[in-house]
Structure formats: C-alpha cells, structure tokens
C-alpha positions as CSV (number, residue, x, y, z in Angstrom):
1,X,56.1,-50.0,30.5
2,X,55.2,-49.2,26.7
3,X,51.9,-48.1,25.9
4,X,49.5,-50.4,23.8
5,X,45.9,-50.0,22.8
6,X,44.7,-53.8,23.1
7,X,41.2,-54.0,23.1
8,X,39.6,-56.2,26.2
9,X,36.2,-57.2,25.5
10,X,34.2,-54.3,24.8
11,X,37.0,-51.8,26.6
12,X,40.2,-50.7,25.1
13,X,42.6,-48.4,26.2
14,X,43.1,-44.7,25.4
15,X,45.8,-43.0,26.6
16,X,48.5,-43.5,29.1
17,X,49.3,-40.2,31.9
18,X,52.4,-40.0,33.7
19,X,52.0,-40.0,37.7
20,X,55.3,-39.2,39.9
21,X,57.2,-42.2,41.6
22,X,55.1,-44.5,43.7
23,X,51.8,-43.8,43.1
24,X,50.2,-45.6,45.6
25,X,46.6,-44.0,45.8
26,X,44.0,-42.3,43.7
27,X,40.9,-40.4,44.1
28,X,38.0,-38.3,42.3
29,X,36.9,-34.5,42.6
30,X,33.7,-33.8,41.2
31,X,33.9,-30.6,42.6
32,X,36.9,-29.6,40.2
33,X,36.6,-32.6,37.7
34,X,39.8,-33.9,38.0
35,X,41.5,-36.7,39.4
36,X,44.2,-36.7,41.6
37,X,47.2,-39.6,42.7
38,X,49.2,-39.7,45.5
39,X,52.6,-40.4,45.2
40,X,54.7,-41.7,48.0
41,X,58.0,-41.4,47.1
42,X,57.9,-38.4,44.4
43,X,55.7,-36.4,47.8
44,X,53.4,-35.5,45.9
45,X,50.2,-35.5,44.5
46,X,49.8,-35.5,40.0
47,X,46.9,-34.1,39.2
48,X,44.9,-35.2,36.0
49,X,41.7,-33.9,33.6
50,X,40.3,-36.9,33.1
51,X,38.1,-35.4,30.1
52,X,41.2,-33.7,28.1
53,X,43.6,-37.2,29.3
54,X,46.1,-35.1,30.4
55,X,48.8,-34.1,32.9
56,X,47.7,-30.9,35.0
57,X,50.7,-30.6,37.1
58,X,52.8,-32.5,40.2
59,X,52.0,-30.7,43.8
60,X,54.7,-30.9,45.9
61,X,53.2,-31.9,49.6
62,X,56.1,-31.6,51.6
63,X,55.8,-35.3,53.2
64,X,55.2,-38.9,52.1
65,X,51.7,-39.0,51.2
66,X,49.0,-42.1,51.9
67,X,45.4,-42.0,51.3
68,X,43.1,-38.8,50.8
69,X,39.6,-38.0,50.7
70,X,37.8,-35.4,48.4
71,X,35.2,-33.1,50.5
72,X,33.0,-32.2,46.9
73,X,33.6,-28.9,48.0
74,X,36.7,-27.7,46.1
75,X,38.7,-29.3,48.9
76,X,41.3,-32.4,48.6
77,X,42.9,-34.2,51.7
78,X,45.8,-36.2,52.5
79,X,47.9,-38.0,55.0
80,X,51.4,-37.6,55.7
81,X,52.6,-40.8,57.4
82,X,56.1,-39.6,57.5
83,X,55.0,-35.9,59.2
84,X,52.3,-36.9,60.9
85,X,50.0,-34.1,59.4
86,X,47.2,-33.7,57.2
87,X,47.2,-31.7,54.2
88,X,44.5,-29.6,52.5
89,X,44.8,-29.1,48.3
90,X,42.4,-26.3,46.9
91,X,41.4,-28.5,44.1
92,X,41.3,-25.8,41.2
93,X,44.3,-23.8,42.0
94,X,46.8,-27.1,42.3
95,X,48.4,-25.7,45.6
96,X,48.3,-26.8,49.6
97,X,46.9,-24.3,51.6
98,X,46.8,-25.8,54.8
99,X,48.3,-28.2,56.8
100,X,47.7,-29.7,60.9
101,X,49.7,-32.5,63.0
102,X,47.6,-35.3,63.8
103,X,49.0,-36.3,66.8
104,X,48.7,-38.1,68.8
105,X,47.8,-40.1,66.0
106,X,51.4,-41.2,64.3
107,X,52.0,-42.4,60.8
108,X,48.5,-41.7,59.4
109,X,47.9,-43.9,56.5
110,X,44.0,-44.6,55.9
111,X,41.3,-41.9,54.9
112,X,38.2,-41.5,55.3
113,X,35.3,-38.7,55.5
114,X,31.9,-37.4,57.1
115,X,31.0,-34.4,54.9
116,X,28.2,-33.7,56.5
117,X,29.6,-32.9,59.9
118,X,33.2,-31.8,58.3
119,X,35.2,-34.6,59.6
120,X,38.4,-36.4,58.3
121,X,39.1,-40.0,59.9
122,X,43.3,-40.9,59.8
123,X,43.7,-44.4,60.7
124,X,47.3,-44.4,61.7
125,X,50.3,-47.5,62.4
126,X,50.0,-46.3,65.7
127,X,47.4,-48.3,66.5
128,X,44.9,-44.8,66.9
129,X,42.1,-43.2,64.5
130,X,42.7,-39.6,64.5
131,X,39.4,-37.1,64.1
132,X,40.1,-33.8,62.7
133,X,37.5,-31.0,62.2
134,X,38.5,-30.2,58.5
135,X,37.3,-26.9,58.6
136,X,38.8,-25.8,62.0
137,X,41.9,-27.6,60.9
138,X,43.0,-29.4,63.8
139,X,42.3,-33.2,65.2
140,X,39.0,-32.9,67.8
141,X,39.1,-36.8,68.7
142,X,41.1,-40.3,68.9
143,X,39.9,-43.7,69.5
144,X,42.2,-46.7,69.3
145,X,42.2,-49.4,66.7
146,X,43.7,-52.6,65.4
147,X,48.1,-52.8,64.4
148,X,48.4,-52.1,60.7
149,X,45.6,-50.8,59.7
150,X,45.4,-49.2,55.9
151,X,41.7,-48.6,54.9
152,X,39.2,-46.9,56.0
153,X,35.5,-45.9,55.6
154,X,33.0,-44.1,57.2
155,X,28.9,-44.9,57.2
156,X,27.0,-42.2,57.2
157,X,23.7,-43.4,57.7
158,X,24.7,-45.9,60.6
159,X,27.1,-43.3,61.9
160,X,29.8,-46.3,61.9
161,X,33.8,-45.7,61.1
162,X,35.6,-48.5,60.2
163,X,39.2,-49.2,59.9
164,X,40.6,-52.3,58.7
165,X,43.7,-53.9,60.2
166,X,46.8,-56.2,59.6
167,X,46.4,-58.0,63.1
168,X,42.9,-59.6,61.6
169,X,40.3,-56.9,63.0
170,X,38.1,-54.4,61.7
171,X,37.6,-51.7,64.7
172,X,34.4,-50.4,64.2
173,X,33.9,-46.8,65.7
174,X,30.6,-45.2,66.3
175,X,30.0,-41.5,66.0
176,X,28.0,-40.6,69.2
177,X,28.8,-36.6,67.9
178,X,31.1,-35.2,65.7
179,X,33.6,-34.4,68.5
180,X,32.5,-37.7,70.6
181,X,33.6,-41.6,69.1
182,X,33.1,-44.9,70.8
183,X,34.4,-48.6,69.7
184,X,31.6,-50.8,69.4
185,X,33.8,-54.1,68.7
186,X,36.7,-55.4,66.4
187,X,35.8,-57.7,64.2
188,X,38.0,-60.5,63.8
189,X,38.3,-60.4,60.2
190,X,41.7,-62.3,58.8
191,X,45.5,-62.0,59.3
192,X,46.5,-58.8,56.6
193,X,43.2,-58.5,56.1
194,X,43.7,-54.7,55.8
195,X,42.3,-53.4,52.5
196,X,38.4,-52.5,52.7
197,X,35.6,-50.9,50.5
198,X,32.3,-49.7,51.8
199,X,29.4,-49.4,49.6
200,X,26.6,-46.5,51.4
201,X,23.7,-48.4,49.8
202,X,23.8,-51.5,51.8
203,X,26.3,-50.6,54.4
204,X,28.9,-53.7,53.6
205,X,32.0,-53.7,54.4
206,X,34.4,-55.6,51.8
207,X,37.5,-56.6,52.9
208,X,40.0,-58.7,51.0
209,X,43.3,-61.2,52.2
210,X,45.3,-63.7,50.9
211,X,48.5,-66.0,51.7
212,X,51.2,-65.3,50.6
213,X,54.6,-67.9,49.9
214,X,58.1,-67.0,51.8
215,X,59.8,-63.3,51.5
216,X,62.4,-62.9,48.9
217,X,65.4,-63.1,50.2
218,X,67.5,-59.9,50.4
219,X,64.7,-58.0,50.3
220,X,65.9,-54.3,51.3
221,X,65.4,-53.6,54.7
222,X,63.6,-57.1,55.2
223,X,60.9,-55.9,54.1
224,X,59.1,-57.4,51.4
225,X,56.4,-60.5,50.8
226,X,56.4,-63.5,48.6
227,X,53.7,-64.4,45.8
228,X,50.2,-64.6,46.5
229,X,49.2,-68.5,47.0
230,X,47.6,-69.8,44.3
231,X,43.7,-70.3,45.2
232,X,44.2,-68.0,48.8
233,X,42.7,-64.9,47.8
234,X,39.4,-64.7,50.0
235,X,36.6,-61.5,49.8
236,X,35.0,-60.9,53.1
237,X,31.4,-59.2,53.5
238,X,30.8,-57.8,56.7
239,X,27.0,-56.4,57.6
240,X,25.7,-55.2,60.7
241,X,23.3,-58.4,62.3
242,X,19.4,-56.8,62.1
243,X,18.7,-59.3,65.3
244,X,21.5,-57.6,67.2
245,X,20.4,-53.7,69.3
C-alpha cells in the first residue's frame, strides 16, 4: 500500500512504519514508551518509538506469536500458539529473556493480565485458560473454557477473567487467589462472537460478531470466510446483574 496523507476530519496521517509479515496484534509500554506488534508469520515482534515514528528493530521470538500483555514494569509478554509457551521481552533492551510451556494449555492465543498479583491469563484453542505466575515463570493454574476462544480480559476490581469464544460463550472465571480460579458461568454470547474489550471503569464486557456470506472457494487449506453481511455486525454489552449475589 502507498502512503498518503489525506486529512479525515480533524486527523490526518503522519507517517507510515513498517511491521514484519502478519501483524496481527499490537500493544503499549509505558514503562519503555514504545509500542510493540506481533507478527505471526515474520515470529516476531517490531518494536516502534511512537514519539520519533520510527522503526526500533524486529525481535525474533522463536514461535508464531498471538496476543501479549505489557506488565508497566519494563516487562512485555506473548503467546506462542504454535510452541505452546509464553515469552518474556525486556522492553528497553529489544531481546527475550525468558520463556515457559504452558501446558497443558495448547495453542495459547488470548492475553490477558493481573499486575497486581503477577499473573498472565493464556486463553488457548484447547478449550483451557492457562495461569502463569509471570515472575516465577511457570503456569500455577487452568480452568476450562469455551472452543475458539481469541480475547481475553481480566477485572481487577471484580476479580473476574473473561475469555471470549467462537462456540457463542463468554467463560467467566473468578479469581478466588492468585493460584486458585473457578468458572462462575458461560455466557451465551453469539456464534464467533470471540473478539472482546473490557473497560476497568464500569466493568463491561464488549464483544462484537457478525455474519458472514459463503467461503471463497479454493481458499488454502479450506480455510477462509466470506464477506461480512451487510447490516450483521452486532456490539454486545455484558455487565454483571447488581440484583444477582
């Protein structure tokens, strides 16, 4: 794609930085004020200073890489669905410096993280939330979960993880200590319903679907998914019922 600067309303764009094939996720550390993508294919991570709107450098991470989280400590995370691991990034020096299985959670996708109590939350394909103690480095809890999930989120003032699903759930997952988890319920949500957001200052849980029209044909693999259906796209808001203990 060639860059352009059209103006949009009151925005315009500024500057166009490479990222490494298949970009498929992006977070913020304010810790090291720099943004970092995760690239899928490429297995790797580009790593950007937002101020200067510049390329920093490509980390290799040694697997195909999903979500991450950043701990505002200096710390990155990500999963490796294809290794079934989780790697740690030291923000400022641009370089993995740890890495642990997270079986017997398989094909981790979905991120999410308590900072307060140090713990990373993997929702993986095989139907399982891994919990890893980020600072010991290894997984200290599972708790099962909805087919296909890919988001996640964790509440830290209700305690609540949440992990939204393909099959039309949201599995919600209480924190009863940071090595103890329970399911509460799964939320019948909508078929591919698995994208979410969580905003901490009301506790609701977005989650958006849509239909879609028939595969293309040839489609490597069989995989693959037609066009959205005009007028299908639907938001969801999910909030805890007050009346309900």
């Amino acid at each position: 794609m060639e860059p352009f600067n059209r103006e949009i309303g009151k925005y315009k764009v500024l500057g166009w930085i490479p990222a490494a094939e298949d970009a498929d996720a992006i977070i913020y550390d304010s810790a090291s004020n720099r943004v970092f993508t995760f690239n899928g294919d490429a297995h790797s991570s580009t790593v950007i200073d937002p101020r200067a709107g510049t390329l920093i450098t490509n980390i290799p991470l040694g697997g195909k890489p999903e979500y991450g989280a950043s701990a505002g400590d200096g710390k990155v995370y990500a999963n490796l669905t294809d290794t079934n691991e989780v790697v740690e990034i030291d923000a400022k020096a641009a370089t993995v410096v740890r890495r642990w299985s997270t079986a017997p959670c398989k094909q981790p996708v979905a991120m999410a993280i308590d900072t307060a109590h140090h713990r990373l939350f993997s929702g993986c394909r095989s139907g399982v939330m891994a919990v890893s103690d980020y600072q010991a480095g290894k997984v200290v809890a599972t708790a099962p979960i909805g087919a296909g999930v890919d988001g996640a989120g964790f509440d830290a003032a209700s305690g609540n993880a949440f992990a939204a699903n393909a099959d039309g759930t949201l599995t919600v997952i209480h924190q009863d200590a940071p090595d103890q988890y329970h399911v509460t319920e799964n939320v019948q949500t909508a078929q591919a319903a698995r994208n979410m957001g969580l905003d901490p200052t009301n506790h609701r849980v977005f989650i958006v679907s849509a239909k879609f029209g028939p595969a293309p044909v040839g489609a490597p693999g069989g995989r693959g998914r037609g066009a959205v259906l005009p007028g299908s796209f639907t938001l969801m808001v999910i909030h805890r019922d007050p009346a309900r203990p």
